[in-house]
Backbone as XML, in Angstrom:
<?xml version="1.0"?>
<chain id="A" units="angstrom">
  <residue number="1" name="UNK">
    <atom name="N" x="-13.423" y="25.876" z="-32.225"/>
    <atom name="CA" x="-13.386" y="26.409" z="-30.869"/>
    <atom name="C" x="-14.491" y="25.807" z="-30.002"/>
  </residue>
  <residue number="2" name="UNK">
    <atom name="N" x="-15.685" y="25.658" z="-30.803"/>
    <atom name="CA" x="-17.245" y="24.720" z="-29.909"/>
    <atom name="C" x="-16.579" y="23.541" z="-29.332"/>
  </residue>
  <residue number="3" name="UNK">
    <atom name="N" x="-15.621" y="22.712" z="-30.305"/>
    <atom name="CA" x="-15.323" y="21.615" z="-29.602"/>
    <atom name="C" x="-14.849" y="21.518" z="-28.576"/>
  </residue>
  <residue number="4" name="UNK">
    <atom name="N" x="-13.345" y="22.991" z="-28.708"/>
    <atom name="CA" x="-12.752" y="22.494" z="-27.534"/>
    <atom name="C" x="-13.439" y="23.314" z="-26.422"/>
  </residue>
  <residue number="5" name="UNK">
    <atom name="N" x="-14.223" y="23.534" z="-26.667"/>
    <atom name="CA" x="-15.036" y="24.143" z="-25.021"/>
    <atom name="C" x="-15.834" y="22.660" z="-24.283"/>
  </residue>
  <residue number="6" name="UNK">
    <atom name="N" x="-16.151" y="22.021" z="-25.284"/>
    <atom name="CA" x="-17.314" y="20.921" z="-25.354"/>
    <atom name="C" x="-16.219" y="19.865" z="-24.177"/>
  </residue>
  <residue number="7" name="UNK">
    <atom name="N" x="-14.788" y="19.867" z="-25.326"/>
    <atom name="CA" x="-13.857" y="18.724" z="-24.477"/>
    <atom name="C" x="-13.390" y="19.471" z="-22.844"/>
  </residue>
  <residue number="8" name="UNK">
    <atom name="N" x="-13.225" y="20.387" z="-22.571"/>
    <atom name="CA" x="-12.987" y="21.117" z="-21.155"/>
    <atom name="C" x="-14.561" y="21.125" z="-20.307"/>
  </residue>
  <residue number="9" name="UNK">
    <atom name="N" x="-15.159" y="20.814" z="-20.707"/>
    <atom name="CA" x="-16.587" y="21.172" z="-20.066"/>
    <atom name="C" x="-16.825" y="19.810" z="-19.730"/>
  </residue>
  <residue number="10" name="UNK">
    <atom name="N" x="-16.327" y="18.978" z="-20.871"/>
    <atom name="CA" x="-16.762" y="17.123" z="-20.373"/>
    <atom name="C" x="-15.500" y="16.500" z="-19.734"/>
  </residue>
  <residue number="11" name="UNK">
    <atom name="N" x="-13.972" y="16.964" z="-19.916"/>
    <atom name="CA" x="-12.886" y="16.466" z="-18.918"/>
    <atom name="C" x="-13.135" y="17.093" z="-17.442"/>
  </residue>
  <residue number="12" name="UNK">
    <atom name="N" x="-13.389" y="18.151" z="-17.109"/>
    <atom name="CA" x="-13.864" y="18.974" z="-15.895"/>
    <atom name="C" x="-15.163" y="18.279" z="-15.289"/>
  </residue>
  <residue number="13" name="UNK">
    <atom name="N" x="-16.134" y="17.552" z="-16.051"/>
    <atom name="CA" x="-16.950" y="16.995" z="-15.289"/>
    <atom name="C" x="-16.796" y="15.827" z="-14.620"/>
  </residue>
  <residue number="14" name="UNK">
    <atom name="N" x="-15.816" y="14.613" z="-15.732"/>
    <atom name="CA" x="-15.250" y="13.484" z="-15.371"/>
    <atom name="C" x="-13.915" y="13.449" z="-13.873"/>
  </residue>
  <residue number="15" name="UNK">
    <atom name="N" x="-13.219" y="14.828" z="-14.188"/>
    <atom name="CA" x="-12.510" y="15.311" z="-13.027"/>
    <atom name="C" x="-13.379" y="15.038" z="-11.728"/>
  </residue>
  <residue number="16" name="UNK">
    <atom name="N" x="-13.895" y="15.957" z="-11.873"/>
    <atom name="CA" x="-15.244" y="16.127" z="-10.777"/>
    <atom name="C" x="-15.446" y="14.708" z="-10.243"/>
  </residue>
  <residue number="17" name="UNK">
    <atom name="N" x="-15.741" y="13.921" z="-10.787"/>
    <atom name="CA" x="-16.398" y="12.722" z="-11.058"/>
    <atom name="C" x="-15.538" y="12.275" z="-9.887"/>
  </residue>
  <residue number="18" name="UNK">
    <atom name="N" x="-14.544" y="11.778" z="-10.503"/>
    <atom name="CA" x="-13.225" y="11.244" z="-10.043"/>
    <atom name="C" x="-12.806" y="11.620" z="-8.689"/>
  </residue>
  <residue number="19" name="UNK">
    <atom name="N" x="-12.763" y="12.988" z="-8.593"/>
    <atom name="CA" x="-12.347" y="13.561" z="-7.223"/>
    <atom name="C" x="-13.412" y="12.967" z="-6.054"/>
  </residue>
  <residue number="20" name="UNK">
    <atom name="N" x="-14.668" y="13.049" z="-6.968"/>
    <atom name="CA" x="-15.611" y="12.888" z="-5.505"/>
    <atom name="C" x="-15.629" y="11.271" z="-5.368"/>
  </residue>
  <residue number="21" name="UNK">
    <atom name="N" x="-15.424" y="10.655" z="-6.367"/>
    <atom name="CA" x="-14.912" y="9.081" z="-5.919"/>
    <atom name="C" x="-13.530" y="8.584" z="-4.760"/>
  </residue>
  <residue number="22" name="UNK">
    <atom name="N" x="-12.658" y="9.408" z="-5.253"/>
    <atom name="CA" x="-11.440" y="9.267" z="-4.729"/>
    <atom name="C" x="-11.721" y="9.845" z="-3.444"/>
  </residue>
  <residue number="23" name="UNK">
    <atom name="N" x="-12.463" y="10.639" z="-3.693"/>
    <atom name="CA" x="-12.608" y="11.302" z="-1.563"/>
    <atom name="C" x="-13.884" y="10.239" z="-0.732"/>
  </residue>
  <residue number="24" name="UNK">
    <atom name="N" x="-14.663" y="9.571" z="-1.133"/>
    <atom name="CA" x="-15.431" y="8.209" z="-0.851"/>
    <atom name="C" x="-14.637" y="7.248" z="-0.484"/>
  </residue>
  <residue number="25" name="UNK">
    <atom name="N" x="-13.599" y="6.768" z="-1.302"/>
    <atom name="CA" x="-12.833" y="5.984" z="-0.940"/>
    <atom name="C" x="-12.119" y="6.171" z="0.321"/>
  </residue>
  <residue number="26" name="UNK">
    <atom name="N" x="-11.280" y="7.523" z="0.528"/>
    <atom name="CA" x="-10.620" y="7.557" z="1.770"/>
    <atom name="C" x="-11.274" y="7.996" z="2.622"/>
  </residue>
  <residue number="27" name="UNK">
    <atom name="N" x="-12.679" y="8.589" z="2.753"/>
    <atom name="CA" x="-13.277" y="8.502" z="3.860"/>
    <atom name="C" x="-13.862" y="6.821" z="4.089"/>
  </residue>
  <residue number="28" name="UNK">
    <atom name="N" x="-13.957" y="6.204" z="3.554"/>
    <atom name="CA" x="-14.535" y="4.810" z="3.618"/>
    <atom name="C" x="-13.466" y="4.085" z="4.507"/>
  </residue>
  <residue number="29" name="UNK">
    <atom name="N" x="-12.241" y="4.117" z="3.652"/>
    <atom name="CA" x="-10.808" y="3.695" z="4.277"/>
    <atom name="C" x="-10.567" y="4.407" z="6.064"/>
  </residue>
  <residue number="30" name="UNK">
    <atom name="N" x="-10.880" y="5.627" z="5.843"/>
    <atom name="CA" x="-10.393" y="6.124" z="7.447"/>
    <atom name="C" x="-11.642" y="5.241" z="8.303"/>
  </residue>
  <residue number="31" name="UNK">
    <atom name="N" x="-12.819" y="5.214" z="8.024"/>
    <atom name="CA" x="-14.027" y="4.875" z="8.795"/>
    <atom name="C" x="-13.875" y="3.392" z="8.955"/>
  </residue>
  <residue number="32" name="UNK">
    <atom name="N" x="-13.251" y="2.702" z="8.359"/>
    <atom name="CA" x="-13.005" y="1.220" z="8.328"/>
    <atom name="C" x="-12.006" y="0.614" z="9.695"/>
  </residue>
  <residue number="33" name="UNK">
    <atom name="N" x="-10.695" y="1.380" z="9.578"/>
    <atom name="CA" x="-9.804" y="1.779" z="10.389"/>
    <atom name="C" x="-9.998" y="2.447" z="11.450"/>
  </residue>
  <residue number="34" name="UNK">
    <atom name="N" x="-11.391" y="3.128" z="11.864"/>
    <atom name="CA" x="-11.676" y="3.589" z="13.212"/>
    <atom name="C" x="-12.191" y="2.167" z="13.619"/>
  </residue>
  <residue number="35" name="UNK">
    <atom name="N" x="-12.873" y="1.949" z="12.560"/>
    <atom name="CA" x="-13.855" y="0.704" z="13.598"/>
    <atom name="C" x="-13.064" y="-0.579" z="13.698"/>
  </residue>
  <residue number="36" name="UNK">
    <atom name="N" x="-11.864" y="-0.896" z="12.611"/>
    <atom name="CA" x="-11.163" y="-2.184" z="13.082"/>
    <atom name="C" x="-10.588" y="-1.924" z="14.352"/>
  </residue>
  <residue number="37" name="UNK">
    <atom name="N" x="-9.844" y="-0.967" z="14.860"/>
    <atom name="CA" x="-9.113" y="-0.326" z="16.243"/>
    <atom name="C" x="-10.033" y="-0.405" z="17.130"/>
  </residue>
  <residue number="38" name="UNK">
    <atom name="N" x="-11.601" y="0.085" z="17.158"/>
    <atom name="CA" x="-11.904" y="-0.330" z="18.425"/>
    <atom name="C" x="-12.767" y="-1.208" z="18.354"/>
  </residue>
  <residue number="39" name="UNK">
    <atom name="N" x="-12.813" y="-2.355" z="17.367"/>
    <atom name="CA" x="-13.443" y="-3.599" z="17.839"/>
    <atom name="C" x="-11.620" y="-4.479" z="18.165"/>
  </residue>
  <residue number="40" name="UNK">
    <atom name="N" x="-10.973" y="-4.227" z="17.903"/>
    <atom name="CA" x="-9.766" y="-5.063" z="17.883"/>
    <atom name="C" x="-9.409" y="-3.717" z="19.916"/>
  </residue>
  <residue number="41" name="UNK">
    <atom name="N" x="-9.645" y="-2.620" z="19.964"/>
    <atom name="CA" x="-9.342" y="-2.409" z="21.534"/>
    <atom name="C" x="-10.443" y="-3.433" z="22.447"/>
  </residue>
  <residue number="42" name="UNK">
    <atom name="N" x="-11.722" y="-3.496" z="21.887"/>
    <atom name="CA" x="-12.945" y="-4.162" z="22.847"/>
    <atom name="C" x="-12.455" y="-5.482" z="23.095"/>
  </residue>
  <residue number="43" name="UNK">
    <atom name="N" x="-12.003" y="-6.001" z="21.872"/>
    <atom name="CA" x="-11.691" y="-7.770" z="22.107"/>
    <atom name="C" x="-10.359" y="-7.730" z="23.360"/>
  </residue>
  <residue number="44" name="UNK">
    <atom name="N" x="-9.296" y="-6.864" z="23.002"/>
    <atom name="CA" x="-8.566" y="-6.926" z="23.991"/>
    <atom name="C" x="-8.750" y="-6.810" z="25.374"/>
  </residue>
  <residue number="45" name="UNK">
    <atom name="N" x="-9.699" y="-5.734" z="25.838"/>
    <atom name="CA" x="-10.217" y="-5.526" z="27.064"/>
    <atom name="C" x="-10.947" y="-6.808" z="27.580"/>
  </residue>
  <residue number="46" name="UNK">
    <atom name="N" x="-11.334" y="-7.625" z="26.558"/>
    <atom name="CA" x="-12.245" y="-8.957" z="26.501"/>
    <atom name="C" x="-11.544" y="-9.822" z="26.800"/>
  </residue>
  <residue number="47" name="UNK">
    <atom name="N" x="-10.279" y="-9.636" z="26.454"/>
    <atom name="CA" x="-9.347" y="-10.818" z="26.897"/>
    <atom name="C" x="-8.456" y="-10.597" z="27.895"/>
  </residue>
  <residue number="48" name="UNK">
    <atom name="N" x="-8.125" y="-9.109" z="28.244"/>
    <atom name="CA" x="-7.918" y="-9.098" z="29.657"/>
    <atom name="C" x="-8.627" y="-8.940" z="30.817"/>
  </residue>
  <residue number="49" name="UNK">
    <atom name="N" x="-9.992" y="-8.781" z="30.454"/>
    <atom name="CA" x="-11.157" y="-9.309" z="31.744"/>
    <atom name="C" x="-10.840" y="-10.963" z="31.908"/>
  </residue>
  <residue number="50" name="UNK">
    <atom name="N" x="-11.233" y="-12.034" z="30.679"/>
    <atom name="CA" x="-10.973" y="-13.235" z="30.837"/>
    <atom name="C" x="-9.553" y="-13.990" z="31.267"/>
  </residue>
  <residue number="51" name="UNK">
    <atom name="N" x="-8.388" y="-12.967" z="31.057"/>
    <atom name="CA" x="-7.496" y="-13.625" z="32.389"/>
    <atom name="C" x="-7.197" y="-13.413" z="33.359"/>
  </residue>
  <residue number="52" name="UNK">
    <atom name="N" x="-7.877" y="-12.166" z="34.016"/>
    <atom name="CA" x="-7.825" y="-11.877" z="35.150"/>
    <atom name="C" x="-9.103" y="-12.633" z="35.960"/>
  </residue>
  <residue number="53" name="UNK">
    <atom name="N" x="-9.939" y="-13.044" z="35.212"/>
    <atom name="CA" x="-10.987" y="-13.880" z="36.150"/>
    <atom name="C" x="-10.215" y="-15.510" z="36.256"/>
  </residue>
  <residue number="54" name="UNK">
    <atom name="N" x="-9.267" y="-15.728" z="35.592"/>
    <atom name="CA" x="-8.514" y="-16.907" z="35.197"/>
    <atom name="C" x="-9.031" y="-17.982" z="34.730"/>
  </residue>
  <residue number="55" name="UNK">
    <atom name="N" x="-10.121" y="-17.495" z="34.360"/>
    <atom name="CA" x="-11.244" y="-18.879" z="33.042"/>
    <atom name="C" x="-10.230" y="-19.367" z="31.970"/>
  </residue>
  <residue number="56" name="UNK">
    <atom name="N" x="-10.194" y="-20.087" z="31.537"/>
    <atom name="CA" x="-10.066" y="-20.817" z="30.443"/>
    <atom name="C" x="-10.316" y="-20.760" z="29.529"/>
  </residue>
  <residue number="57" name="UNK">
    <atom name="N" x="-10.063" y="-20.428" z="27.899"/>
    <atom name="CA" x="-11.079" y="-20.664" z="26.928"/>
    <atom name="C" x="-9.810" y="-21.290" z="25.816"/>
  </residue>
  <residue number="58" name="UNK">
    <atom name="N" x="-10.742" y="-21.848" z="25.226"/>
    <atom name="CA" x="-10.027" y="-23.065" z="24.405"/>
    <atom name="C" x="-10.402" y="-22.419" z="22.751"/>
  </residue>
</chain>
């Protein structure tokens, strides 16, 4: 019976483990995805300032 308390006490910690990895990841993932959207909105605004001034860029 020691053991199997031993094995629920050490799968429940690795759980643990796991969960708080897996929730790192998708907060990492959402925070990645805020910031590609508004460096990818800034560049756009960047490129419709530069054709409305009608510059050129090569």
């Amino acid at each position: 019976m020691a053991n199997l308390i031993l094995f629920v006490n050490s799968f429940l910690s690795y759980l643990l483990l796991f969960v708080l990895i897996v929730a790192l990841v998708i907060v990492a993932c959402v925070i990645g995805v805020k910031w590609r959207k508004s460096k990818d909105a800034k560049a756009a605004l960047g490129t419709q300032a530069d054709a409305a001034d009608g510059s050129t860029t090569a």
